[in-house]
ROKE-477643 format. One line per field, with one value per residue (C-alpha): residue in three letters; z, x, y. Coordinates in nm, 3 decimals, padded with zeros to 5 digits, always signed. Each point is the difference from the previous one (the first is absolute). Layout:
r: c(ALA; ...) $
z: c(Z; ...) $
x: c(X; ...) $
y: c(Y; ...) $
! end
This chain:
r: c(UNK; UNK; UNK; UNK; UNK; UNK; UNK; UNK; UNK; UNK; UNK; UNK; UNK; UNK; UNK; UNK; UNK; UNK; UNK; UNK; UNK; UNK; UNK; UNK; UNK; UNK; UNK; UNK; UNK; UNK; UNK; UNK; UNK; UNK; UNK; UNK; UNK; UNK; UNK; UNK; UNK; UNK; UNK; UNK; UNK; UNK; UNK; UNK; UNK; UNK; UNK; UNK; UNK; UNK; UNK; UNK; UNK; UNK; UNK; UNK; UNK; UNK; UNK; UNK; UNK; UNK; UNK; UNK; UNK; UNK; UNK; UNK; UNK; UNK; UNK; UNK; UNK; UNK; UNK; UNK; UNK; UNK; UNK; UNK; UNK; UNK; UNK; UNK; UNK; UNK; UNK; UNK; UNK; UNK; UNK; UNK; UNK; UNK; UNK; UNK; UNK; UNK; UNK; UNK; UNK; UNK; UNK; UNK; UNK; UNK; UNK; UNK; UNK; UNK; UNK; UNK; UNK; UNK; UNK; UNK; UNK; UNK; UNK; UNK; UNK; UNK; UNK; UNK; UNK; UNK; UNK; UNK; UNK; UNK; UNK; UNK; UNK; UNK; UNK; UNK; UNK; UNK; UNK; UNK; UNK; UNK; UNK; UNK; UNK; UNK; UNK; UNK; UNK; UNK; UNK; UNK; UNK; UNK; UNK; UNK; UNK; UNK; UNK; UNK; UNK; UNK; UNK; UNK; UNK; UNK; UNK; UNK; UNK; UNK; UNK; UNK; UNK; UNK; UNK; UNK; UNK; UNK; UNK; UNK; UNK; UNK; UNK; UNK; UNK; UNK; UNK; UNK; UNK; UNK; UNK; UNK; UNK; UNK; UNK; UNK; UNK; UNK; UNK; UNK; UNK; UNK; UNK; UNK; UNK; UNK; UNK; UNK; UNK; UNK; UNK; UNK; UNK; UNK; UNK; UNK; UNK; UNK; UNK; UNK; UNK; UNK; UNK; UNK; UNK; UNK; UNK; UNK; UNK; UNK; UNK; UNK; UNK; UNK; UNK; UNK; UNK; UNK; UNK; UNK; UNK; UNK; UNK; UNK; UNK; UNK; UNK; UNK; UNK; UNK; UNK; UNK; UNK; UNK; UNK; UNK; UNK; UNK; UNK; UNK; UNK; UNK; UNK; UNK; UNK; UNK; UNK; UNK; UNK; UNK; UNK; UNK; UNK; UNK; UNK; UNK; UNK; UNK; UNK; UNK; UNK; UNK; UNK; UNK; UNK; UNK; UNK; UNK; UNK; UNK; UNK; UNK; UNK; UNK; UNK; UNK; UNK; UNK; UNK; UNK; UNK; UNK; UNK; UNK; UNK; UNK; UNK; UNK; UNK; UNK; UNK; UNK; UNK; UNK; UNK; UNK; UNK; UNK; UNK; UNK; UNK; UNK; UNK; UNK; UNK; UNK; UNK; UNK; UNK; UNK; UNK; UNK; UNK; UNK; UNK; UNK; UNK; UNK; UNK; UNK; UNK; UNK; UNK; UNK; UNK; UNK; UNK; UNK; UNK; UNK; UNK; UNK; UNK; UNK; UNK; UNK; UNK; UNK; UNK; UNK; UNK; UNK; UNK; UNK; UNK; UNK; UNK; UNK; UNK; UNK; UNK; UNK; UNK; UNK; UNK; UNK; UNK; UNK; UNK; UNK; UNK; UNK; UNK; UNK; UNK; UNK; UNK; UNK; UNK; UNK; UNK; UNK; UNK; UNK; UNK; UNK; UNK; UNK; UNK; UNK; UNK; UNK; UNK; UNK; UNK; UNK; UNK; UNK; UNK; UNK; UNK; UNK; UNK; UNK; UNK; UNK; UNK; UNK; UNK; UNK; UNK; UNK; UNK; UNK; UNK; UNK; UNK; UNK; UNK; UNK; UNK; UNK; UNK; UNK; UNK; UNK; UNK; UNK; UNK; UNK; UNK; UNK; UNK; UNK; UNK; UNK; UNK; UNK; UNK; UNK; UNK; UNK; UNK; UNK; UNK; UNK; UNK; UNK; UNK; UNK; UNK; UNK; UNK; UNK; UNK; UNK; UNK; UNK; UNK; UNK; UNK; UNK; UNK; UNK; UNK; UNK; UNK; UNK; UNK; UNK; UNK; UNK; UNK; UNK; UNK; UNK; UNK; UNK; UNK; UNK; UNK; UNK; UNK; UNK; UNK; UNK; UNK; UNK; UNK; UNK; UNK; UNK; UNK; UNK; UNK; UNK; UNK; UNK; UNK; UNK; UNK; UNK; UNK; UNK; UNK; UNK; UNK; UNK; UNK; UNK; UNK; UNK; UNK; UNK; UNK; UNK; UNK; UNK; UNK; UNK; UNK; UNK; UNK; UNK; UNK; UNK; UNK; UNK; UNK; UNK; UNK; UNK; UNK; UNK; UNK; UNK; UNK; UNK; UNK; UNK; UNK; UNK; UNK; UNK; UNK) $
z: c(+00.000; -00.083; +00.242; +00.070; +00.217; -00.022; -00.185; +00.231; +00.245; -00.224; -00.065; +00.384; +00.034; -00.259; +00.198; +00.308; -00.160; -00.139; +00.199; +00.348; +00.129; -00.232; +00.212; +00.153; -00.313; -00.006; +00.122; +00.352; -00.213; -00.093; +00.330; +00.137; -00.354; +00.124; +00.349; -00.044; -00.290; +00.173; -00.220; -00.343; -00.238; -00.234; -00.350; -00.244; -00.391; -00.186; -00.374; -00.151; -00.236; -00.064; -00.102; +00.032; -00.304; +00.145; -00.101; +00.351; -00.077; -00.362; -00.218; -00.292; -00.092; +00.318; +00.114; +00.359; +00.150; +00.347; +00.104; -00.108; +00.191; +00.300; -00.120; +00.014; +00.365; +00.094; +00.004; -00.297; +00.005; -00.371; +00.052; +00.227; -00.046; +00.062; +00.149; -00.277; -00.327; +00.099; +00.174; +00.301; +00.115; -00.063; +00.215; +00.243; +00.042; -00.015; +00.268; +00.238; -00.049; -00.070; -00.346; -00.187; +00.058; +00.384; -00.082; -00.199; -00.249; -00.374; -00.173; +00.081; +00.227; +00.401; +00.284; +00.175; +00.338; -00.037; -00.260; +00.107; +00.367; +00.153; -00.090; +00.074; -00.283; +00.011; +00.009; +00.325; +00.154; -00.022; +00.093; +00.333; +00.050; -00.038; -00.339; -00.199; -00.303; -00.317; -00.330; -00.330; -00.331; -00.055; +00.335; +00.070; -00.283; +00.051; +00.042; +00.123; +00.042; +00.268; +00.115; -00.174; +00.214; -00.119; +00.384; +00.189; +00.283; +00.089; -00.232; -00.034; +00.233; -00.215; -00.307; -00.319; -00.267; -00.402; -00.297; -00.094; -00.376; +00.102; -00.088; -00.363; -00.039; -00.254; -00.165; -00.365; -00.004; -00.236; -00.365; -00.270; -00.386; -00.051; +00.238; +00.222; +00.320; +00.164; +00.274; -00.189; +00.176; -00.134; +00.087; +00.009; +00.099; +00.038; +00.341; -00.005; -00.168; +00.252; +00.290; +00.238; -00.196; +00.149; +00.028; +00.296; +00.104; -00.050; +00.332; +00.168; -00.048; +00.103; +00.322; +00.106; -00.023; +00.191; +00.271; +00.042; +00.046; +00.270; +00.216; +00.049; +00.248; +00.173; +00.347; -00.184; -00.242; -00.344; -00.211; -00.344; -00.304; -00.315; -00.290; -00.359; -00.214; -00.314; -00.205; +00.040; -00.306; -00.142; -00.124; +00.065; +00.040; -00.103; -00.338; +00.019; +00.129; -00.376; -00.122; +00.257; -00.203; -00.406; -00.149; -00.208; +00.315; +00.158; -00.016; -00.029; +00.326; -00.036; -00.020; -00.143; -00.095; +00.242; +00.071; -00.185; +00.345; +00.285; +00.140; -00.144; +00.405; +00.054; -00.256; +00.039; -00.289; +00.124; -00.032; +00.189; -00.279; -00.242; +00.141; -00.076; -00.299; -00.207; +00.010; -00.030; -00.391; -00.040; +00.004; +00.142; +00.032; +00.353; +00.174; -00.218; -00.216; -00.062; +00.014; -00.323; +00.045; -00.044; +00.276; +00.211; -00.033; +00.092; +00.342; +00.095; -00.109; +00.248; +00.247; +00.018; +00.016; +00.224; +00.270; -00.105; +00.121; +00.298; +00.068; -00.033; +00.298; +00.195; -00.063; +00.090; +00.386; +00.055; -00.084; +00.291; +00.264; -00.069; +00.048; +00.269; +00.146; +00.023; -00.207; +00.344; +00.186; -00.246; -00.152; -00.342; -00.157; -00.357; -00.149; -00.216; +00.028; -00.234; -00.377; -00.380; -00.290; -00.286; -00.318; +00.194; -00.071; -00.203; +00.332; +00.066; +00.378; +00.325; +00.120; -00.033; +00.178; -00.201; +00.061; -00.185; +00.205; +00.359; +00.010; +00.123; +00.070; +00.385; +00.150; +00.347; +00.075; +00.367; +00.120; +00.190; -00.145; -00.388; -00.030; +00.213; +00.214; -00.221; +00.100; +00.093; -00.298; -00.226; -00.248; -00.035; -00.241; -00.216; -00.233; -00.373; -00.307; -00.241; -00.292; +00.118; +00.214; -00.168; +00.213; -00.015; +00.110; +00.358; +00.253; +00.025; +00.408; +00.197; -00.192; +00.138; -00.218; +00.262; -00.065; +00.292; +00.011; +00.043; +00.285; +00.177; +00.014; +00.313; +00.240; -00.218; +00.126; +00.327; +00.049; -00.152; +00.212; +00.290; +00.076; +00.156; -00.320; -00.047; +00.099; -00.278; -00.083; +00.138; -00.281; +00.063; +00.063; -00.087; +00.379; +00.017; -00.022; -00.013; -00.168; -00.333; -00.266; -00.144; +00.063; +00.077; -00.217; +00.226; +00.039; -00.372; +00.047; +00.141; -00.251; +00.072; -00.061; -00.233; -00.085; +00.041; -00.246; +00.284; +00.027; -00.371; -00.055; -00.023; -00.065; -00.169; -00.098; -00.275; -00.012; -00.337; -00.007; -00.273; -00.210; -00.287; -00.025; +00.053; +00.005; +00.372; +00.033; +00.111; +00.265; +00.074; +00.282; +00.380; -00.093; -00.344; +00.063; -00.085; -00.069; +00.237; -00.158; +00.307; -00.113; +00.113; -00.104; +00.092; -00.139; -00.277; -00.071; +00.024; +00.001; +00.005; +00.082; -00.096; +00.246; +00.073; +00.244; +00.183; +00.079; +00.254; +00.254; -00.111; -00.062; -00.293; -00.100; -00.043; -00.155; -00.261; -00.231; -00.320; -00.162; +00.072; -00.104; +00.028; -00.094; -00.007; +00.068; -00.094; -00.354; +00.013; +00.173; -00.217; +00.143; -00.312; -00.019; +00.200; +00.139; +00.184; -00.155; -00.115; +00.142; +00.052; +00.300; +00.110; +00.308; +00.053; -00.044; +00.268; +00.229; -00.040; -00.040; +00.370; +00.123; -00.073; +00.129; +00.310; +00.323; -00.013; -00.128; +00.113; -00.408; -00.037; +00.136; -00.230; -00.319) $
x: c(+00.000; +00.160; +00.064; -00.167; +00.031; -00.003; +00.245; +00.001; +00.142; +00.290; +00.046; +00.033; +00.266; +00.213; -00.035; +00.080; +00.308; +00.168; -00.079; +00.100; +00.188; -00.106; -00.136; +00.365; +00.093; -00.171; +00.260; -00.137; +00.032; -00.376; -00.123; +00.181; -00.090; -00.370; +00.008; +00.225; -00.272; -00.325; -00.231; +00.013; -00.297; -00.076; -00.128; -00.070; -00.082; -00.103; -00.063; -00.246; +00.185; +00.381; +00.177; +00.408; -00.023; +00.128; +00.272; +00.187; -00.010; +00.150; -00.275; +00.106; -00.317; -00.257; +00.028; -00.049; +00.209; -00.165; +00.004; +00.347; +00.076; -00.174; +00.267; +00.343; -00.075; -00.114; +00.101; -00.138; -00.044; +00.091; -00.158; -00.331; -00.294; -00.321; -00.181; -00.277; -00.039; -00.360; -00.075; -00.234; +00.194; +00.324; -00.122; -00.131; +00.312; +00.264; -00.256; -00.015; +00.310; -00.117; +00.015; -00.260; -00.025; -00.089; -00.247; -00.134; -00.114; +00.116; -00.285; -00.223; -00.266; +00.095; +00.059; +00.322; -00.148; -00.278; +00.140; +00.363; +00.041; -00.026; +00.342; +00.156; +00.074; +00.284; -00.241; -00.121; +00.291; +00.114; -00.349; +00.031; +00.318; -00.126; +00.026; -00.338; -00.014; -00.160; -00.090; -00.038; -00.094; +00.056; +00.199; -00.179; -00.176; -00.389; -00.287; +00.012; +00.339; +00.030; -00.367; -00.153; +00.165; +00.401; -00.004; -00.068; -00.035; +00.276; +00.257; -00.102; -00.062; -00.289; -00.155; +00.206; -00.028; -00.135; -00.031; -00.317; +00.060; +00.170; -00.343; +00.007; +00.336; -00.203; -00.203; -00.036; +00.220; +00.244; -00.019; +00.015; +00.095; -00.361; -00.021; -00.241; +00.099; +00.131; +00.120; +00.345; +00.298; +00.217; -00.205; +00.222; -00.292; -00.094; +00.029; -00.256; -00.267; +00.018; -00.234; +00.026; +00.285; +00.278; +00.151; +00.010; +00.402; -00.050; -00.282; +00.216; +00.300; -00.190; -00.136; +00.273; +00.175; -00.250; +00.049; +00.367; -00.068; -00.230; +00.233; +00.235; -00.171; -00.027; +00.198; -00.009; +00.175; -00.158; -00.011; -00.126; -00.099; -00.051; -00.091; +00.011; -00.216; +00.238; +00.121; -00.292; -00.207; -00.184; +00.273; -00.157; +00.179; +00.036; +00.086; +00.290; +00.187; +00.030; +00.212; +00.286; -00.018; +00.018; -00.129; +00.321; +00.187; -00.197; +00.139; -00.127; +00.089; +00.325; -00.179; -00.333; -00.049; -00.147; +00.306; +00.008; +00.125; -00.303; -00.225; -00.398; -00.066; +00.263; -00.159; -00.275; -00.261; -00.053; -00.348; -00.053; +00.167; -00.219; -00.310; +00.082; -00.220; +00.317; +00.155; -00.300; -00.022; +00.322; -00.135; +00.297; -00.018; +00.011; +00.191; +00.317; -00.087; +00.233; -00.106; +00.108; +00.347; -00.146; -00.231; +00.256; +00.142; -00.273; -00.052; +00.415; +00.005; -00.375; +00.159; +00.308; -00.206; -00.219; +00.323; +00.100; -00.294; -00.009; +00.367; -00.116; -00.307; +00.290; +00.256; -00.341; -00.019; +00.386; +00.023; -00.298; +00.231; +00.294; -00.268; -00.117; +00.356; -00.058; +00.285; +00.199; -00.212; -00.179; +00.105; -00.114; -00.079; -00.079; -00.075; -00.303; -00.195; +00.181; +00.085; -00.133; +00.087; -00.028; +00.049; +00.342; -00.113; -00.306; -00.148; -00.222; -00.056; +00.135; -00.115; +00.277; +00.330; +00.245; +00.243; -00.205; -00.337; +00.126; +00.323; -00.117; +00.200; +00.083; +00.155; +00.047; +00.085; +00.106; +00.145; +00.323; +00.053; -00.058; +00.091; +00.061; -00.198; -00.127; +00.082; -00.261; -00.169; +00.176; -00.250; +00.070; -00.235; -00.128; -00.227; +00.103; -00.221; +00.113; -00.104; +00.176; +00.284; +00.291; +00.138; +00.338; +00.089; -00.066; +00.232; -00.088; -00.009; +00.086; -00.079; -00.032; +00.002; -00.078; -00.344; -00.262; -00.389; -00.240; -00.173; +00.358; -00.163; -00.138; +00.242; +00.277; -00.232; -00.049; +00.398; +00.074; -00.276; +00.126; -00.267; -00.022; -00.014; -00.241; +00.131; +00.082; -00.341; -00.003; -00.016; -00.417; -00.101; -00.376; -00.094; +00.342; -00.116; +00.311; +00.299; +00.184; +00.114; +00.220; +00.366; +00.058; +00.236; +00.068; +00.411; +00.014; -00.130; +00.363; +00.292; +00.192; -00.210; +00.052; -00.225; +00.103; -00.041; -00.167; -00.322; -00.014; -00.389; -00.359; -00.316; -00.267; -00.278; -00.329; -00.295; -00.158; -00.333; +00.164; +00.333; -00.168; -00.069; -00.392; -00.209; +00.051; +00.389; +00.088; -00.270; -00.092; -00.269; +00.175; -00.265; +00.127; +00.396; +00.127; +00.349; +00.277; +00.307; +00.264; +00.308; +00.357; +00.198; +00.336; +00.273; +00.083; -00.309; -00.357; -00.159; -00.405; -00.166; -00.360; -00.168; -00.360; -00.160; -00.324; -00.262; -00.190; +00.284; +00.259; +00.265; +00.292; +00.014; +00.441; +00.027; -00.251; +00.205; -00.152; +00.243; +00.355; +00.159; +00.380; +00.188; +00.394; -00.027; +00.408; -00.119; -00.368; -00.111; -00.343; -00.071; -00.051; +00.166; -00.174; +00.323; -00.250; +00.037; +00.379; +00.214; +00.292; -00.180; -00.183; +00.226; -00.123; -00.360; -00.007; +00.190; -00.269; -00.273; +00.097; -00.027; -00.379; -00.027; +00.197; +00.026; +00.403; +00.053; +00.363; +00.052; -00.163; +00.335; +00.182; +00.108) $
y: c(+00.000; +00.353; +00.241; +00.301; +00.331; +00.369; +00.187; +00.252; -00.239; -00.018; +00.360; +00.016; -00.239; +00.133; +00.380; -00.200; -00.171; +00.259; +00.341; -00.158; +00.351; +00.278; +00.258; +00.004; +00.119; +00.298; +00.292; +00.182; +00.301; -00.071; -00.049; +00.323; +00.194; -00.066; +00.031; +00.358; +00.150; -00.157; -00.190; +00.050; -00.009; -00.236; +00.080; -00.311; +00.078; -00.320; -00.020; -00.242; -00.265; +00.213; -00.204; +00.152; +00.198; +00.300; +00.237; -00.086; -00.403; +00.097; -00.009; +00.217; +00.087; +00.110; +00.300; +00.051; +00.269; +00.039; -00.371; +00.012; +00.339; -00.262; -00.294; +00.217; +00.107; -00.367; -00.363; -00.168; -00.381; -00.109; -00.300; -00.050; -00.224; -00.033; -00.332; -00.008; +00.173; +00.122; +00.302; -00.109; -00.298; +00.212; +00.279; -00.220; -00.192; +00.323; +00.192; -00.348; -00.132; -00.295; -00.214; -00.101; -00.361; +00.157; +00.291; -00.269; +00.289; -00.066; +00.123; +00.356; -00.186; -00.058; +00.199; -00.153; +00.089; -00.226; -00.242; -00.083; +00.200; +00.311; +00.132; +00.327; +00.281; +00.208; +00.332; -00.119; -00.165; +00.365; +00.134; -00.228; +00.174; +00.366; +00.073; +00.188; -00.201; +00.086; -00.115; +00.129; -00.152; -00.376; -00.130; -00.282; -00.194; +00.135; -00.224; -00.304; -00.052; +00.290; -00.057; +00.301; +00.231; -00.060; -00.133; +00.303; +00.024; -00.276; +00.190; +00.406; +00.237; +00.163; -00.165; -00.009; +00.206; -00.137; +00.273; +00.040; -00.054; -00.372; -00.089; +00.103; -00.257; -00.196; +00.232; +00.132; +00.278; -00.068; +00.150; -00.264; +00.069; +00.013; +00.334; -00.219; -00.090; -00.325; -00.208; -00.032; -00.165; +00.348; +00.247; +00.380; +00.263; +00.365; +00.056; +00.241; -00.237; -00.258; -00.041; +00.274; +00.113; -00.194; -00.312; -00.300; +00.116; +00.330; +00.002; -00.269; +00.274; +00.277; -00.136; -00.140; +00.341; +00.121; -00.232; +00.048; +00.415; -00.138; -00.271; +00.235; +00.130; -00.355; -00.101; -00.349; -00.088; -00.089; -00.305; +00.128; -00.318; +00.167; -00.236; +00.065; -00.140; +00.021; -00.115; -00.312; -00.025; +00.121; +00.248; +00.296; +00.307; +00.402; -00.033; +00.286; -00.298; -00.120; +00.279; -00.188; -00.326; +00.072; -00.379; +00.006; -00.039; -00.267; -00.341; -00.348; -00.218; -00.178; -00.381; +00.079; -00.287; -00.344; -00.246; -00.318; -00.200; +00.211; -00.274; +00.115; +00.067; +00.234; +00.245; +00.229; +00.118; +00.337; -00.023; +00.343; +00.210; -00.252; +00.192; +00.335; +00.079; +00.143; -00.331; -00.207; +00.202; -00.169; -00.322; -00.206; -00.365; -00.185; -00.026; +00.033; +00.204; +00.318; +00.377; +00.177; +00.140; +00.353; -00.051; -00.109; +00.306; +00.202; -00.230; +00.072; +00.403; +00.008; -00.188; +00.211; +00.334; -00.128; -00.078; +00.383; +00.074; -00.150; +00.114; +00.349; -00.075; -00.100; +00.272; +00.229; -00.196; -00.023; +00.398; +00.035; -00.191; +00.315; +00.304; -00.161; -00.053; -00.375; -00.114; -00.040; -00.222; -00.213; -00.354; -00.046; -00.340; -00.031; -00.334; -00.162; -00.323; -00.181; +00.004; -00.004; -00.152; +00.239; -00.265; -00.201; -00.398; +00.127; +00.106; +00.295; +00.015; -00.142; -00.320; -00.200; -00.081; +00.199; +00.259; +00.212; -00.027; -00.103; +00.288; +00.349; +00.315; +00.040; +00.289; +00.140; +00.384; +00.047; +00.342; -00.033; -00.318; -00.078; +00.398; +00.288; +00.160; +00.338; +00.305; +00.249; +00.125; -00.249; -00.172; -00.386; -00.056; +00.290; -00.078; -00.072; +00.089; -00.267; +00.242; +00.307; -00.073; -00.126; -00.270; -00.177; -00.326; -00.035; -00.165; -00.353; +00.010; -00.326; -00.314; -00.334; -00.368; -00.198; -00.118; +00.005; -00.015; +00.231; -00.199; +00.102; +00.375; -00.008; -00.122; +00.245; +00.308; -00.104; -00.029; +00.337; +00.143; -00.162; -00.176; -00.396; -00.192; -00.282; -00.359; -00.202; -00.217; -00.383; -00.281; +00.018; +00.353; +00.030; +00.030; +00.292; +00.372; +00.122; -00.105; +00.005; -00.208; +00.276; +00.081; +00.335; +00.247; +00.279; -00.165; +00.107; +00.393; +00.075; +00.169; -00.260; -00.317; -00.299; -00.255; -00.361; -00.303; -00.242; +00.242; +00.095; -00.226; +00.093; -00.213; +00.046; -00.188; -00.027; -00.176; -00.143; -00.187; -00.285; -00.056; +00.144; +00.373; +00.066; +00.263; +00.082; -00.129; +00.348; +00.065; -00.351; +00.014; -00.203; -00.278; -00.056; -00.003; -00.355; +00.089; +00.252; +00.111; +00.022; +00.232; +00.060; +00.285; -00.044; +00.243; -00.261; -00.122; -00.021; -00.349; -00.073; -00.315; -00.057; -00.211; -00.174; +00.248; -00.087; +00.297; -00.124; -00.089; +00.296; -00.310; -00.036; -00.351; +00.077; -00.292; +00.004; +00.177; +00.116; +00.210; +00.202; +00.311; +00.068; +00.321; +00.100; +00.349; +00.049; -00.112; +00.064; +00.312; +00.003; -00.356; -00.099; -00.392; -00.227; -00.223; -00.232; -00.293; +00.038; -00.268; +00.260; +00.176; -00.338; +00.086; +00.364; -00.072; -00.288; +00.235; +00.284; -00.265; -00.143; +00.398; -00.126; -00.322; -00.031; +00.140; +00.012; +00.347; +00.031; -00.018; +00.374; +00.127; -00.115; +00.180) $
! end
């Protein structure tokens, strides 16, 4: 009879195994930084499916001066990952601190308090511990996912904030070549012809400057969420944003086309963009079916504007923390809820295990220690018009290679905070309020850090309802999963078993394998030559496939 058990369990035991002594690594300067400037406040920005195409993680082509004005005066993680390419259980897990295969959440239709346990969110760890916390825009995944209420009042002091015009996401707004109106996937618009003349991140950026002029005035300090909403589809943005992205200068991903060598399951038909009534006119075949290379086109320049756009929301809010004089006492996080694919593998979305859906940009700006405390009246972040100001190449800050996790972002604040961080979960910890299955980063927020070989992995994992790509492969429903894909990244290599997975008791069948992914990321950074079943890394895959199926993860620290 096969074996089977929790893969969180495993997760656990590799965190146990290999951080054994890590919060002695992190210099007293952060605990007496803390206790000498009194608590600092806390100010997370999240973008909705950014990938790293950014100027500061050299992208040639996206422009986004202010997030990279934010990168050269933080520490930028090259390479962080989220748990699930899917934005509720990837919120969910990042804001717990606890993986999926724990929340139990990996489609858009649980509440983890009353479906997996009642765990504790970072907002209101640091609510228990005085903070006001807030939330703007998209934080929390709404509806059921966060109850309804994006789980206030466990995590925010007041109720959260949600533009108005989030309603009108789906609506026929965008101007076809037939001058009527549609619910296009690219969808530039006339600001001034939209509903209530404005867009979803434009109210999220305006409120949320409104409450920073307000918690100034606070004894407390402040733990602000702002969440973007961009550059999600449907690509819908001020169409100024254009004039930054000529077609002619637009390429076509670098592997556009599917791999002969990816297992069927592995891929996902995009079947959201296949909604979207300008690429229903196109009249592609599923699920392989290619969109015209023109087309493609169109989706990348939209895309790119659209993170322009975002960039500029965010250059609006960072300029707010300088008048205010907040720039000295504020931590600022920036990071997304995971990837997109934008035509890499054939692929139009996230929902999968690769590089390009599961790695997000992560950075962390701490006065005193990722850059000096300002001087009075100095501006850290003035705001940058990326139509008017000319801007050079801007200092790349402190980078880091070491890979780590997003569900690691909870214990890293509470460390640079100075607050008691969360005990590391048990193997079982559905009956455990508080604890984390993260690693913290805050060791690597020093000048002087390196990142080490032994902690360079992430996993991630995707659910698919057969081996065969289906109408609902990408958002399979918890009842119809029949298939997990369990992924390592290591700094070599990603590998990705397929595996039997059973709904109704939340249980990987590890040794019901139904198909394998391997990738040589010296030789193959697109992961684009499935290795699995060549006899030359036989070796390597059973040594990452035993990561999987063993509780001996003394391996993980090797190289």
């Amino acid at each position: 009879m096969s074996r089977k058990w929790g893969f969180g369990e495993a997760l656990l035991a590799v965190a146990l195994t290999c951080c054994v002594g890590c919060g002695q690594l992190v210099a007293d300067a952060t605990r007496d930084f803390v206790r000498n400037k009194g608590k600092m406040n806390v100010l997370l920005i999240i973008a909705d499916d950014l990938r790293t195409s950014l100027g500061c993680y050299g992208d040639p082509i996206v422009k986004s001066p202010n997030i990279d004005q934010l990168a050269s005066k933080s520490v930028v993680f090259k390479n962080a990952f989220a748990q699930q390419a899917l934005c509720g259980p990837s919120r969910t897990s990042f804001l717990t601190s606890r993986r999926p295969d724990t929340t139990r959440l990996y489609d858009h239709n649980s509440y983890w308090r009353a479906h997996a346990g009642n765990y504790t969110t970072l907002p209101q760890y640091l609510k228990m511990h005085g903070y006001f916390t807030l939330s703007v825009g998209k934080v929390f995944h709404p509806g059921i996912v966060s109850n309804h209420t994006d789980d206030y009042p466990y995590s925010w002091s007041i109720p959260p904030f949600h533009p108005s015009t989030q309603k009108y996401k789906n609506a026929k707004v965008c101007k076809g070549p037939d001058g009527k109106k549609h619910a296009n996937l690219v969808c530039p618009v006339d600001v001034e012809e939209m509903p209530e003349r404005t867009l979803p991140d434009m109210q999220s950026t305006e409120e949320a400057i409104r409450l920073l002029k307000s918690v100034k005035s606070l004894e407390s300090p402040f733990f602000l969420a702002v969440g973007y909403h961009k550059p999600h589809i449907p690509l819908k943005y001020p169409k100024e944003f254009l004039k930054l992205y000529p077609p002619d200068k637009i390429p076509l991903a670098p592997d556009p086309k599917i791999p002969p060598k990816l297992p069927q399951v592995a891929y996902n038909p995009w079947t959201d963009l296949r909604e979207r009534d300008d690429v229903k006119a196109l009249n592609i075949s599923f699920p392989y079916g290619p969109i015209p290379d023109d087309f493609q086109v169109l989706i990348r320049q939209s895309y790119f504007a659209a993170v322009s756009y975002m960039d500029t929301q965010v250059g609006k809010l960072l300029s707010t923390l300088d008048e205010q004089e907040l720039s000295n006492n504020t931590i600022v996080v920036f990071t997304a809820d995971h990837g997109w694919a934008l035509g890499e593998h054939g692929e139009w979305a996230k929902y999968s295990n690769f590089d390009i859906a599961t790695r997000v940009p992560l950075m962390f700006y701490v006065p005193g220690m990722t850059e000096a405390f300002p001087l009075l009246g100095q501006r850290m972040f003035p705001f940058i018009n990326p139509f008017t100001n000319k801007v050079g190449k801007l200092p790349a800050g402190l980078t880091r290679d070491v890979i780590v996790e997003l569900v690691g972002l909870f214990p890293t604040l509470c460390q640079v905070l100075g607050l008691p961080r969360p005990p590391r979960c048990p193997a079982s910890s559905f009956h455990v309020d508080l604890c984390t299955e993260g690693q913290s980063m805050a060791k690597y927020l020093h000048s002087d850090a390196k990142g080490t070989n032994h902690e360079s992995i992430a996993y991630s994992q995707y659910p698919r309802p057969a081996d065969t790509p289906q109408l609902n492969s990408d958002l399979p429903l918890l009842k119809d999963i029949r298939v997990m894909g369990y992924s390592i990244r290591s700094v070599d290599y990603r590998y990705t078993e397929w595996v039997g997975y059973n709904a109704s008791t939340f249980s990987a069948n590890l040794s019901d394998i139904h198909a394998g992914e391997l990738y040589l990321y010296k030789t193959d950074p697109g992961e684009d030559n499935n290795l699995y079943n060549n006899t030359e890394f036989a070796r390597v895959a059973q040594k990452l496939s035993a990561l999987f199926k063993t509780k001996d993860f003394t391996v993980i620290c090797l190289t």
